[in-house]
ZALOKE-445972 format. One record per residue (C-alpha): residue in three letters; y, x, z. Coordinates in steps of 0.001 Angstrom, whole numbers. Each point is the difference from the previous one (the first is absolute). Layout:
<rs>
   code         Y         X         Z
    Ala         Y         X         Z
...
</rs>
This chain:
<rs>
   code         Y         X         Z
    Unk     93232    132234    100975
    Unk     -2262     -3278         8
    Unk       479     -2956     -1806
    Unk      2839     -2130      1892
    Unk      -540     -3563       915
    Unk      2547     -2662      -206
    Unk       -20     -3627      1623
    Unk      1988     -2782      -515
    Unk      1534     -3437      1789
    Unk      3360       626     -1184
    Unk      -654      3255      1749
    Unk     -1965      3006     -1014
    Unk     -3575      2254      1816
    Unk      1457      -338     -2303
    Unk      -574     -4107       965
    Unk      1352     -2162     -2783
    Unk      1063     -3213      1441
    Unk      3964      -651       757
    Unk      2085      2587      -650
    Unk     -1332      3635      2262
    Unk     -1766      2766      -947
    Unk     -2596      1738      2571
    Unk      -264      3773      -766
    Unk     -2969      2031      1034
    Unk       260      4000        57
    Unk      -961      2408      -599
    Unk     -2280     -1988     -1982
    Unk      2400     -3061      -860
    Unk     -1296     -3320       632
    Unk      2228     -2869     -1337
    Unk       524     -3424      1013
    Unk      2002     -2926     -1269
    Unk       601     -2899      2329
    Unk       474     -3879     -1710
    Unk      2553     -2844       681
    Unk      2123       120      3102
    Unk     -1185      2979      1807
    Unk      1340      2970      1323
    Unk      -988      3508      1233
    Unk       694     -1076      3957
    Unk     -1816     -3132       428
    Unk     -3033       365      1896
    Unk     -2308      -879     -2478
    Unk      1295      2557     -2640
    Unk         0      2975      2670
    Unk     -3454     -1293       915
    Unk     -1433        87     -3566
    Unk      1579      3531       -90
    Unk     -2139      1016      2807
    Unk     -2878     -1033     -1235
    Unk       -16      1538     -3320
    Unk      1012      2969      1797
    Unk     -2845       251      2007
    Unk     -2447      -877     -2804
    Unk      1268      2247     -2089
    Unk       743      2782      2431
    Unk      3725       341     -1433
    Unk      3094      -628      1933
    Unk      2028     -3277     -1938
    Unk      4064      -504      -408
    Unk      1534     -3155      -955
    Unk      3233       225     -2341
    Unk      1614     -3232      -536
    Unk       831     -1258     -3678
    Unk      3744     -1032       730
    Unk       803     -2082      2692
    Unk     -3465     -1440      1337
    Unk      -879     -3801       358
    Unk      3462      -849     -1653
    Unk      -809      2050     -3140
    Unk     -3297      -855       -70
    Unk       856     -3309     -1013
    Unk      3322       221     -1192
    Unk       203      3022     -2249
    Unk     -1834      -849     -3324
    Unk     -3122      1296      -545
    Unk       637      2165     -2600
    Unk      2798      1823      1540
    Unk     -2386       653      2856
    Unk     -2118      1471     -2304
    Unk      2446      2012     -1682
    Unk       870      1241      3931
    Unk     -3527       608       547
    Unk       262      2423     -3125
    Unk      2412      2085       859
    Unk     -1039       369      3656
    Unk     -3564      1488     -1272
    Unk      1253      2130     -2498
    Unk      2378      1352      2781
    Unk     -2918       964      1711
    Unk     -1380      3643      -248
    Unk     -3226      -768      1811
    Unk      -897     -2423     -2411
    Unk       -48      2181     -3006
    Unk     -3812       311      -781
    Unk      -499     -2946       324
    Unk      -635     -3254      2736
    Unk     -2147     -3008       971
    Unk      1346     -3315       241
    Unk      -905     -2710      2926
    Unk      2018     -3355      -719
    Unk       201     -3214      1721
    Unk      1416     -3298      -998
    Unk      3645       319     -2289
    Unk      -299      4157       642
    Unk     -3605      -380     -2575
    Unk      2368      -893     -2794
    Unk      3311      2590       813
    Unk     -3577      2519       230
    Unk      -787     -1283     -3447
    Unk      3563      -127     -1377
    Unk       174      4061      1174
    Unk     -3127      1439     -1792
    Unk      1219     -2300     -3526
    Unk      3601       343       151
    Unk       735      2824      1858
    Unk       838      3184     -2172
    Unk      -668      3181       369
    Unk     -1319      -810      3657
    Unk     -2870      2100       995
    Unk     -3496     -1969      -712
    Unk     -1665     -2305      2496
    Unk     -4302       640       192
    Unk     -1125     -3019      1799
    Unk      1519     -3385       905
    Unk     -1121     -2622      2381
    Unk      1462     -3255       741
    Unk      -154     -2124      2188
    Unk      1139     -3655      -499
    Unk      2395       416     -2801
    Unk      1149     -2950     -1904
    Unk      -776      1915     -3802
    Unk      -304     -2408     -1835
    Unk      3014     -1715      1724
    Unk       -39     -2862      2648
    Unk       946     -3794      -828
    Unk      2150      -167      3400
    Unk      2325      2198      1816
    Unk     -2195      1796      2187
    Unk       310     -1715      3608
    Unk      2429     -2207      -794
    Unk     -2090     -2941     -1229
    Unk     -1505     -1644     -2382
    Unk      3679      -812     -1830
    Unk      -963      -303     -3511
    Unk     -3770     -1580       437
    Unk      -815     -3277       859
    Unk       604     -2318      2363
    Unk     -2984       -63      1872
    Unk      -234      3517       623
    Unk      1601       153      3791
    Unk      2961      2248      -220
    Unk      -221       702      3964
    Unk     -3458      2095      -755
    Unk      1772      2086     -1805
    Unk      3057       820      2294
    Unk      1122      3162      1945
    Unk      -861      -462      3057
    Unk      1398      2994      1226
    Unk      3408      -275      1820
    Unk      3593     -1278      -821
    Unk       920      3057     -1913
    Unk     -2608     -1153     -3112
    Unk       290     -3533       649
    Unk      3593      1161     -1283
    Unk     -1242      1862     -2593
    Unk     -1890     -2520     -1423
    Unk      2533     -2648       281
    Unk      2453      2070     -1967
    Unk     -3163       825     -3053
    Unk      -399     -4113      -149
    Unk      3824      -269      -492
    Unk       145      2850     -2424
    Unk     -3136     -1703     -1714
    Unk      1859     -3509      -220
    Unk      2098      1966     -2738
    Unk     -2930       316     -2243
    Unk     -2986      3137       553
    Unk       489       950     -3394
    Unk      3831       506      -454
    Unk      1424      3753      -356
    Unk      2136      -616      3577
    Unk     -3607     -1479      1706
    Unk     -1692      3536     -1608
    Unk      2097      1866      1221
    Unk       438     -1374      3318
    Unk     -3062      -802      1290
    Unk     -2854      2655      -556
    Unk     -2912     -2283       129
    Unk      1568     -2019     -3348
    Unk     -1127      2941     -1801
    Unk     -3896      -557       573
    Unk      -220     -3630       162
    Unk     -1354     -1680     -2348
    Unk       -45     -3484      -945
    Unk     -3611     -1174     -2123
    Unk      1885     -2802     -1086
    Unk      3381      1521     -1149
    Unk     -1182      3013     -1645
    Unk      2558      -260     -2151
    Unk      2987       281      2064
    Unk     -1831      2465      1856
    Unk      -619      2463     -3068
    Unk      3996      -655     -1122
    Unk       867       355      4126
    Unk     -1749      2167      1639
    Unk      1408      3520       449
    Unk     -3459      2078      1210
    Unk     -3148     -1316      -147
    Unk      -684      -721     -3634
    Unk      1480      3566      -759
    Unk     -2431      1716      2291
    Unk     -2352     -1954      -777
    Unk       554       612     -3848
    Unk      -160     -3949     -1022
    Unk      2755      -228     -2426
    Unk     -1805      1077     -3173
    Unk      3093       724     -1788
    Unk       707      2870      2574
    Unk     -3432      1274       835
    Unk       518      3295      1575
    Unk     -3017      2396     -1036
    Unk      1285      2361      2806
    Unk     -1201     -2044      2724
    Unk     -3190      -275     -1092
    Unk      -304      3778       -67
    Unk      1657       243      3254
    Unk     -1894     -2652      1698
    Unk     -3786      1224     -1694
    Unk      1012      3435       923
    Unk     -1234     -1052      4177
    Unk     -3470      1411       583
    Unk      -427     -3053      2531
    Unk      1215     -3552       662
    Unk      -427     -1729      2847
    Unk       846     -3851       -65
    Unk      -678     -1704      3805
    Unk       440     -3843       328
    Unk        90     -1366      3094
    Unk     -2220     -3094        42
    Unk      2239     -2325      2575
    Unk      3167      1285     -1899
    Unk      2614     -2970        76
    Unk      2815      1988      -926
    Unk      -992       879     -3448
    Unk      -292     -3079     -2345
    Unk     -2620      -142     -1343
    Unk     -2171      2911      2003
    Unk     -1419      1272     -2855
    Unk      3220      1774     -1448
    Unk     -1119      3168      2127
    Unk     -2509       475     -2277
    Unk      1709     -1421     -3244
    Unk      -781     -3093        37
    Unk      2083     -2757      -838
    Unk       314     -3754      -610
    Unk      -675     -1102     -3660
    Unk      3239      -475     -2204
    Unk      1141     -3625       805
    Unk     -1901      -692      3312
    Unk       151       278      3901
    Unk     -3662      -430       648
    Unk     -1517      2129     -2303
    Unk      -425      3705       999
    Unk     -1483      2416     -2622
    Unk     -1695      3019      1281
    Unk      1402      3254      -942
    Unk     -1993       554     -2884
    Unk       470     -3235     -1792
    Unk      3875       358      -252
    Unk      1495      1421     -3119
    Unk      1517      2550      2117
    Unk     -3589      1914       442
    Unk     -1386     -1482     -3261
    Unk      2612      1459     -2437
    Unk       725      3074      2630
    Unk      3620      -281       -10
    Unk       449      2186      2787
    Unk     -3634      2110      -162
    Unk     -1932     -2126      2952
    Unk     -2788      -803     -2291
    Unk      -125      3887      -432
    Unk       -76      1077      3293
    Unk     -2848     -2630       516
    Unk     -2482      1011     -2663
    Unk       417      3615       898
    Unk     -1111     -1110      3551
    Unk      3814      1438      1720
    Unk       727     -3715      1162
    Unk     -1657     -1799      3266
    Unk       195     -3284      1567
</rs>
């Protein structure tokens, strides 16, 4: 059998964005799916398509609990830990899979080849928007943390009364504090954003993100650098009119500078690529990472 490939939005072909997985077989094709979609909306069945027909594989969709609702509501990590056991339940995927992830599904991709044991091993993964190095505002839900003249209404769903509800509810949870265990576990975005100018709260806080992305050097996880270097190819795509993600750069690892709102550091000037915590800087210099 050939090499699988896996996408994710949190969906997988396999898509990695919200909470779905997109199967392709005989010669699986994953995808994960991001924030607050499902394998029935138009757009997801239409990105299905589409990779089916370039790849010349026929796609399923296999929700991660209970759609839009979990995709915002279950934490993050207990997605991943969902995503987990639904791959290693999966025959097909035994020699191994390729990974296609957009938006929140890039980081439940990530959480699976790091975290997940005894899972079978992913070759190549490609995302597409994901917020990796986290995102200083809940994704479509404004600007609530940044500053004042940032115009909240850029940033808002526009996309029906059923996630103009959704996002109401996140702003109330938020109210309670982002970094509080009921907030983490709550509200899956609160597990990848990340505040430049609280970075303390956020490393005592936060539940996922500076686990996966091994930033707590007194529990640096040598696994998931060997998990993570193990990919023969990574494929970071940022979309240049992004206004989800804040900043854009995050798709490729880029982040704001400790203390600031303003000032973005490229990937490769962040401590996460300069002291490898999680084997980027690897992948790069063996020429197995492109922007």
């Amino acid at each position: 059998m050939d090499e699988g490939l896996v996408y994710n939005l949190s969906c997988f072909f396999m898509i990695l964005s919200h909470s779905h997985f997109f199967l392709h077989l005989p010669h699986l094709k994953d995808l994960m799916s991001g924030l607050g979609s499902e394998c029935d909306n138009d757009g997801m069945t239409m990105l299905t398509e589409v990779l089916s027909y370039h790849t010349g594989e026929k796609g399923f969709c296999i929700e991660v609990g209970n759609g839009m609702k979990d995709s915002w509501y279950k934490s993050t990590t207990k997605q991943a830990d969902s995503v987990c056991q639904t791959v290693k339940s999966l025959s097909a995927l035994k020699s191994g899979y390729n990974i296609v992830s957009l938006s929140q599904g890039s980081l439940l991709a990530r959480a699976l080849i790091q975290w997940c044991d005894d899972a079978p091993p992913v070759n190549k993964m490609i995302s597409l928007g994901g917020p990796l190095a986290g995102t200083a505002s809940v994704p479509y839900c404004g600007m609530f943390f940044l500053k004042d003249d940032f115009q909240r209404s850029a940033f808002s769903f526009n996309e029906g009364l059923r996630s103009q509800i959704l996002c109401l509810l996140a702003d109330l949870i938020m109210e309670l504090g982002i970094y509080t265990s009921f907030v983490q576990n709550h509200l899956a975005p609160a597990g990848y954003i990340k505040i430049p100018t609280d970075l303390e709260a956020y490393y005592k806080g936060s539940e996922f993100l500076p686990k996966l992305n091994n930033e707590l050097e007194d529990s640096r996880n040598a696994t998931y650098i060997e998990r993570f270097t193990s990919l023969s190819q990574l494929v970071l795509i940022m979309f240049e009119s992004d206004n989800v993600l804040i900043p854009r750069e995050t798709a490729w690892f880029g982040y704001y500078s400790s203390g600031s709102l303003s000032n973005v550091l490229t990937y490769n000037e962040t401590d996460l690529y300069k002291e490898d915590w999680i084997g980027l800087r690897t992948l790069d210099e063996a020429g197995k990472d492109s922007r």
